[in-house]
Structures are given as C-alpha cells and as structure tokens.
N, C-alpha and C positions, 0 to 999 in steps of 0.2 A: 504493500500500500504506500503509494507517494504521501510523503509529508504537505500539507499547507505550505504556500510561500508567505511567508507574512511578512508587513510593509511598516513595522514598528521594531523600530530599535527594542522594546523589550520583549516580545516574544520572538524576537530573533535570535535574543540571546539567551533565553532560557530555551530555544530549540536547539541553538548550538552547541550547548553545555548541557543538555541530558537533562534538565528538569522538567520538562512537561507529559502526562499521563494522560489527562484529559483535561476539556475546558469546558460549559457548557455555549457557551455563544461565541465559539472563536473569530466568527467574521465582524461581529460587532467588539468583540473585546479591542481586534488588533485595528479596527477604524479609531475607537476612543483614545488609546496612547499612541496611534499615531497622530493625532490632531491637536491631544489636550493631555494638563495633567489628570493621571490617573492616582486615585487615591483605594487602598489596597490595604488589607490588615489579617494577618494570624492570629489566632489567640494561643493564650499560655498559660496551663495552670498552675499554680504555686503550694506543687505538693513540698518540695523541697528546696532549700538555701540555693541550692545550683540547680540547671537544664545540664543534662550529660550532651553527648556529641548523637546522640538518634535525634535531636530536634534540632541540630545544625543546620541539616540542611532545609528546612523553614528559616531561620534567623538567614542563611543567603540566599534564600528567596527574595527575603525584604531587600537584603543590600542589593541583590539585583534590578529591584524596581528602581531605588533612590538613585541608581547608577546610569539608568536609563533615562531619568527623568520625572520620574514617580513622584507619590507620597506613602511613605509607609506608616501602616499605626501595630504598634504592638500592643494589642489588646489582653490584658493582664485580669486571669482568671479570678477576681479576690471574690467574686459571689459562685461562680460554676466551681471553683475548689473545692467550696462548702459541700456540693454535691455530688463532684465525681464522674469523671466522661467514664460507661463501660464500655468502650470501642476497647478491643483485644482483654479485656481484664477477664478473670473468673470470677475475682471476689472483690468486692466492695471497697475501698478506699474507708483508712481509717479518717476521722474527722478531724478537722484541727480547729485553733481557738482562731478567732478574729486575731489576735495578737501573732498567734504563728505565722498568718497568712501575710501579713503586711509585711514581717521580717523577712520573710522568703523573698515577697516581693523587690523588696529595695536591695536584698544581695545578687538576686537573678538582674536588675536593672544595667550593674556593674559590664557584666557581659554585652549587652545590648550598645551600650556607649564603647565596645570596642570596634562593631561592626557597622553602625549606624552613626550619620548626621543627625544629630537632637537639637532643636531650637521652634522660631517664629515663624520662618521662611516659607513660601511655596514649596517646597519639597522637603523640608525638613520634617524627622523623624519627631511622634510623637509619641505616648505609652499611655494610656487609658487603660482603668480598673470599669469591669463591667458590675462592680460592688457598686456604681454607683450608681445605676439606675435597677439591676434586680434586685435589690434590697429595698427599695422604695415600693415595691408594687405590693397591692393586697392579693393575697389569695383565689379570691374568686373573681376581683376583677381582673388578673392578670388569666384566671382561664377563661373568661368573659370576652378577654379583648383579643386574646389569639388561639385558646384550645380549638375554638370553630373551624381553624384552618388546617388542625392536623387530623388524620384518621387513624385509630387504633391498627384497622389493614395494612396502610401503609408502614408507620412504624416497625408495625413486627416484622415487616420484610426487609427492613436496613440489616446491613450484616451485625450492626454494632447489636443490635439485639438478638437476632436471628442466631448468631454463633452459640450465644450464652445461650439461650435457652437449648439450643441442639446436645448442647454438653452439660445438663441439665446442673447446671450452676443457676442459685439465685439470682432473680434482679431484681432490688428493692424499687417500688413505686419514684422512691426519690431521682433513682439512675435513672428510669426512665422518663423522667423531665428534662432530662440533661441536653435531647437533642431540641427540643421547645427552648431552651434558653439562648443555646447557642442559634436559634433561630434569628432570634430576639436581639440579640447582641449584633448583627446584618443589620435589621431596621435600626435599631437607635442609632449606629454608627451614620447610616445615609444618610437621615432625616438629620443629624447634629453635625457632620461632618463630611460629606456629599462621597462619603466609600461608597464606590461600586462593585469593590470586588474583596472578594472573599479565597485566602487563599490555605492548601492545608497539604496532609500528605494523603494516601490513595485508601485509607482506611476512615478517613472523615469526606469519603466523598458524599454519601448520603445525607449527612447532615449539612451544610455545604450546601445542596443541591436544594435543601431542603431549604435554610435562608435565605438563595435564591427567589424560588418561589414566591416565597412569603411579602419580600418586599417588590417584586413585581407583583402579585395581586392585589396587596393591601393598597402602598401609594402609586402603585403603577408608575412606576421609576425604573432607569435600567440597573441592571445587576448579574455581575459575570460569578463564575467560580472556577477555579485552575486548582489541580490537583499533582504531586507529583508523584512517581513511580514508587512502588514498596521497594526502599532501598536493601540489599540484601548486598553480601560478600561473595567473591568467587565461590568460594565452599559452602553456600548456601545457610550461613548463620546471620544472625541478625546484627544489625550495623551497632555498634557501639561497645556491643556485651563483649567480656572477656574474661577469661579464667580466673582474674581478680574483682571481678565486677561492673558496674558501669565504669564510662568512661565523662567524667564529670567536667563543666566546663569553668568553673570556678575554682583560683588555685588554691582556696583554702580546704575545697573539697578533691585534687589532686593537682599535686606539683607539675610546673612546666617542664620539668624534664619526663616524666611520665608521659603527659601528653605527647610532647616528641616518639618518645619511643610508640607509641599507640601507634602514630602513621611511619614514622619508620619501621613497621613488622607488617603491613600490611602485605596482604598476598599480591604477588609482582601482576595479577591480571587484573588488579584492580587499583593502581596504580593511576592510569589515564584516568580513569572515572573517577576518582576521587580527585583528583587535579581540575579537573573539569565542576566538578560541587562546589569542592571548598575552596579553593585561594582563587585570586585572580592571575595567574599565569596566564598570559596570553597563549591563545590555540595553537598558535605554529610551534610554539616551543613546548606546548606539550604535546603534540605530535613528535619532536623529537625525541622527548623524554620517555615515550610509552614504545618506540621502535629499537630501545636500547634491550639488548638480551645478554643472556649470561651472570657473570659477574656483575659488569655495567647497568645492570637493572637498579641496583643496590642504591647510586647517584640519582637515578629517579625516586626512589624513596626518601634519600636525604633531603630532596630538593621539597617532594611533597609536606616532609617534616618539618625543614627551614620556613615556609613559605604559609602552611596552617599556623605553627606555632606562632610563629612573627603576626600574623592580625589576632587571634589572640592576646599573647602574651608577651608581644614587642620583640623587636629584631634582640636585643640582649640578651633576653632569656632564652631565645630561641638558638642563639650562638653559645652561649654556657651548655645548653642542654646538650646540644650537637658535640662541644668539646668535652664533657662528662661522658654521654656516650662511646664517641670512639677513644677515648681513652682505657675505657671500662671494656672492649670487648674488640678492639682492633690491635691495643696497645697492650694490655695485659696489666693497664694501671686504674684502680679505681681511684675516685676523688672525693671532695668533703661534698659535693653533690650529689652524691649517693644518700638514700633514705638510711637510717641506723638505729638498730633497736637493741636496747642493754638486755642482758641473758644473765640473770642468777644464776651462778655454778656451783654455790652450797645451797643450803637450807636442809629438812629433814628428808630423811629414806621416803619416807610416803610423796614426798614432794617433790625428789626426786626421780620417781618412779613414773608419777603421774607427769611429768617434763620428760620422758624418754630416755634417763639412764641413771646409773648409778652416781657417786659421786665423783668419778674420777673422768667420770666421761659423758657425753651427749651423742645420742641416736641422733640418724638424719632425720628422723620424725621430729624430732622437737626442735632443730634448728628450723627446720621450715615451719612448724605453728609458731615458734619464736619471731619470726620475721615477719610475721603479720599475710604470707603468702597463703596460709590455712588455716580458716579458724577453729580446728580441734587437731589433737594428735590420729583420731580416725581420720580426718581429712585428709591430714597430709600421710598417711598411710598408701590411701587408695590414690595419693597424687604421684607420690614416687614411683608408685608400682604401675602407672597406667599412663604417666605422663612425662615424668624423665624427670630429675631434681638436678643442678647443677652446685656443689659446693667446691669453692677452690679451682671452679674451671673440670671439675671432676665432676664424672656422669654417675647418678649414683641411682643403682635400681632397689636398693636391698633398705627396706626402712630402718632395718635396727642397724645398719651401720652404725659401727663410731666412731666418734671424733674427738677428740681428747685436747687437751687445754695444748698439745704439744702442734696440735697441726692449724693453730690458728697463723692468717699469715701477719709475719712479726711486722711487715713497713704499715700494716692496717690496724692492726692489735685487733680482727675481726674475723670471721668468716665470711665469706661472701656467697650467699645464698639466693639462688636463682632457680625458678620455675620454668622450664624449657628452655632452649637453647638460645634462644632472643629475648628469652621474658626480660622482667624487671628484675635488679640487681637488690637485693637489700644486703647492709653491713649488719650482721651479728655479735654483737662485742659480749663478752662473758665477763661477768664482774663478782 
C-alpha cells in the first residue's frame, strides 16, 4: 500500500521518522498544518515522580509538532490519575492523595522542559492539569451533559475494555469512566484552547477516536487524532522494560549513565528506528549509521546513546556516561561513576547464611542481591543460573560460588558485579 504524500512539514516528518499508525482525517489534518498553527496535546498520568522511556516517544511527538510549527499542550493527568486508564492493565491502579499527585506532577514537569519550548508564544509549549475542570463537575450533570453521547455497545468493544474483560480480570465502574473523561479532556481543551488534535500511542486509539467524535458532534468543530505504532524491540519485548526494571526518565529515579547504557545495548536492528524516534539526527546520517555492520554497529549505538542522553541529560552527562562506560568495559577500568553498594562481611551465622555465605566468604548469590541487580537471594539464584552473572569480568554460572575478601579487586576495594555481559556494572564494596 503506497503511503499519502503529505504537503505539511509535520506529517512529513513524522512519516519520515516512523511515527504514524493511523490518523482519523488525514487529508484534512495535513490541509490545517499546512496552512495554520496547529495546536495538539497528549495526556499524562501522574502515577509516579518520573515517565520511564515507553512514553518517550509521545513527549517526541510533541517536540515534533513544536519543531514543525505547532503548539503543543501537555495535558497532565491530576483528575484521570485519580481514576486510572485500564488500557493494557489487569488490575486496578492503587489511588493516591491529591498531594501525591501534584508532586508527581511538578517532578514529571522537569523532563518536559528538557524537550519542549515553554512560554506565551504562538507555538510555545504549555502543560494543563485536567484536575481543573473534572473536578468541578457534579455527578449527574457531568452524565447529563455527555453520558448521552456514549453507548454501553460501543464501549465494551474498545480493546481497553474488551481485553480485560476476555481475561476475566475486574473492571471497576470507576475504570470504566476513564475513557468518558478523556473524552472530555478533547472538548475542554478546543473550546478553551482551539486543540484540534488529539494525539497518543496505538493502544489509546479508541479513546482518541472516541474524543474525536465527541467534539465534532457536540460543537461541530474540527478534530483530528494521530496515533503511533505499538513500539516493540527487535526481539519482540516491550520498549522500555529490562531485566532491572523500567527505564525511568528522571535522574533521581535512574542515573544518566544508566540511561546511556539503556540505548547503548540496544539490539543492533533496532538501532535506525530508535535514531529515527528519539534524537534528532538528521536522516542521511542515520542512514549511514544503520548501514554500519559488524563490529562498526557498536559506533551506531554510541552515537544513539551520545545523542538521547544529551537532550535528556545535556551533552556532559552524556560524555561522563560515554567515558564511565568504555572505560568500565572496553578498558578494563571502572570509575567513581559506577553505582556502589556497601556489603557487611561480619554480622551473625544466621545472617550470614541468609546473605549467601559463611563468614569468610560471599556466594555469587549474594553479591548480586547485594548490588541491588536482584531483589532476593532466590532471584539472583535463578538469575545466574538462567542469565549469566559477570563478577570481576568472570562469567559465573554456579550461584554458590565464592568469593572471598581475597578476590576483591584491590585499585576498587570492590567487586564488580554485572548482570549479562553489557548489563549494568555495580561496585560491591565489603565493609
């Protein structure tokens, strides 16, 4: 199937760069920005102090529009938090206080001003709390004035509902308001802010589709939605997650040298396409960068590394990271950039025992729950055994290995314990 030719700097370039999935009025979306500013919004909920890297590429979405010409609004979830999107969940979202939510809000904000123009301007970036209008409505006039528009049939055939119920996981009444809000959150934004578009990833297409709707029938106004592709890895895992957890975009919730290493281990076929998301490297030169094989792949991944972390976390950190890493694993020297966790090597028998070894010595099981890579001695059991532990550059299959106060290395006064053979490095120091 041939692609659209579109005659707008910004769907030109989110067609060049792999973000578009579907749109619902693509001939009219690409007439409005190419004629006028278009004003555009994601929403964001504020379950936690940081957004990990699976909602990156919505935050360069936005950059894409403002770079185009746009207006972007980052519409910041302080009332839909309350309640909880179920698109992909099983189970319910725990609640939080008004007071969590706003904290979350203004550390997640942090991020937003790394990628984004914030100000007064025609195209300047703005951030709206939808706390501020669902929290005003009453009850039955808010189903008054819009339940009319939705139908129980339709609802349950959105996948966001439709999944849950197939796997026959609850869904509290409450979830199921969730995609009525975000409805709602479309019209306010037009009506107060003249957004015509609505934009998300390929699992909020229905709701989406469905705020569309709503503000074409209600004020019969126009109203786009653009969705992008379910991002997935070469190996078919989901973008973000890793053997140590998410991959958080706030550095007090993980270090920029982590984040480095995130996209420098990326799988080499996924290399182009992540170049193409996240940074702005010009296309020619990631065409160079993704035709590089062999060894030489490796420079493409530095580059992808160099090039995320730096709009992140500034060109600095991204050069410390880059010199902490291949030091740590090209040079054979680690540095005080390494994470470091202190390791008791007395205390009693029983506590010894439950830490993985006697007193004279440390099992590789308990260096690695020691390093924070496993959070029990069963964890890191079935990690070694199933996933390869690296201590001292040593490949170690056998958990109760030991390790004795004698084999730490003396320029570190540590161990150096690593989870795969690129994972992340941590210092274990025995005190």
């Amino acid at each position: 199937m041939t692609e659209p030719a579109f005659k707008s700097d910004f769907l030109q370039i989110l067609q060049a760069r792999g973000y578009i999935h579907q749109i619902t009025h693509p001939a009219e979306l690409d007439e409005a920005a190419a004629t006028g500013v278009v004003t555009g919004y994601i929403g964001f909920d504020a379950t936690a102090p940081s957004l990990h890297v699976g909602s990156l590429i919505q935050i360069m979405m936005l950059r894409r529009l403002q770079q185009a010409g746009g207006k972007p609004i980052v519409l910041m979830g302080g009332g839909t938090t309350k309640v909880g999107d179920p698109t992909g969940k099983d189970a319910s979202r725990p609640q939080l206080t008004d007071e969590t939510i706003q904290s979350n809000i203004a550390s997640i904000r942090t991020v937003f001003e790394k990628f984004l123009t914030f100000g007064d301007g025609p195209t300047d970036a703005v951030m709206v709390d939808n706390d501020a209008w669902l929290s005003t409505y009453g009850y039955v006039e808010f189903l008054r004035e819009y339940g009319t528009h939705f139908t129980i049939n339709r609802m349950l055939a959105f996948d966001s509902v439709k999944l849950r119920l197939e796997r026959e996981q609850p869904m509290t009444f409450l979830e199921f308001n969730y995609m009525l809000m975000q409805s709602v959150d479309f019209l306010e934004l037009n009506r107060a802010r003249a957004c015509t578009l609505q934009m998300g990833g390929s699992d909020q297409w229905g709701n989406i589709v469905s705020g569309v709707d709503l503000v074409r029938r209600v004020d019969h106004k126009a109203a786009f939605g653009l969705t992008t592709p379910l991002l997935t890895t070469a190996s078919g895992g989901k973008m973000g997650k890793t053997a140590q957890g998410a991959v958080w975009l706030n550095a007090e919730q993980l270090s920029p040298y982590d984040y480095w290493q995130f996209w420098r281990n990326v799988d080499d076929a996924d290399v182009g396409k992540f170049l193409r998301l996240f940074t702005d490297t010009p296309l020619d030169e990631i065409a160079r960068l993704e035709a590089l094989d062999g060894a030489a792949i490796n420079d493409a991944k530095k580059a992808l590394a160099d090039a995320a972390t730096t709009m992140l976390h500034g060109a600095y950190a991204a050069e410390r990271a880059r010199e902490t890493a291949e030091s740590a694993f090209e040079k054979g020297v680690a540095t005080d950039g390494l994470h470091t966790e202190d390791m008791p090597w007395g205390g009693t028998l029983d506590e010894q025992e439950r830490n993985g070894g006697p007193f004279t010595e440390r099992r590789a099981e308990a260096l690695l729950k020691w390093s924070g890579l496993s959070p029990s001695i069963g964890q890191a059991r079935k990690k070694i055994e199933n996933e390869g532990v690296w201590i001292n550059d040593e490949l170690v299959r056998d958990p109760a290995r030991p390790f004795s106060l004698e084999d730490v290395d003396p320029e570190l006064g540590a161990f150096r314990v690593r989870l795969g053979k690129r994972g992340q490095i941590v210092l274990v120091r025995p005190h």
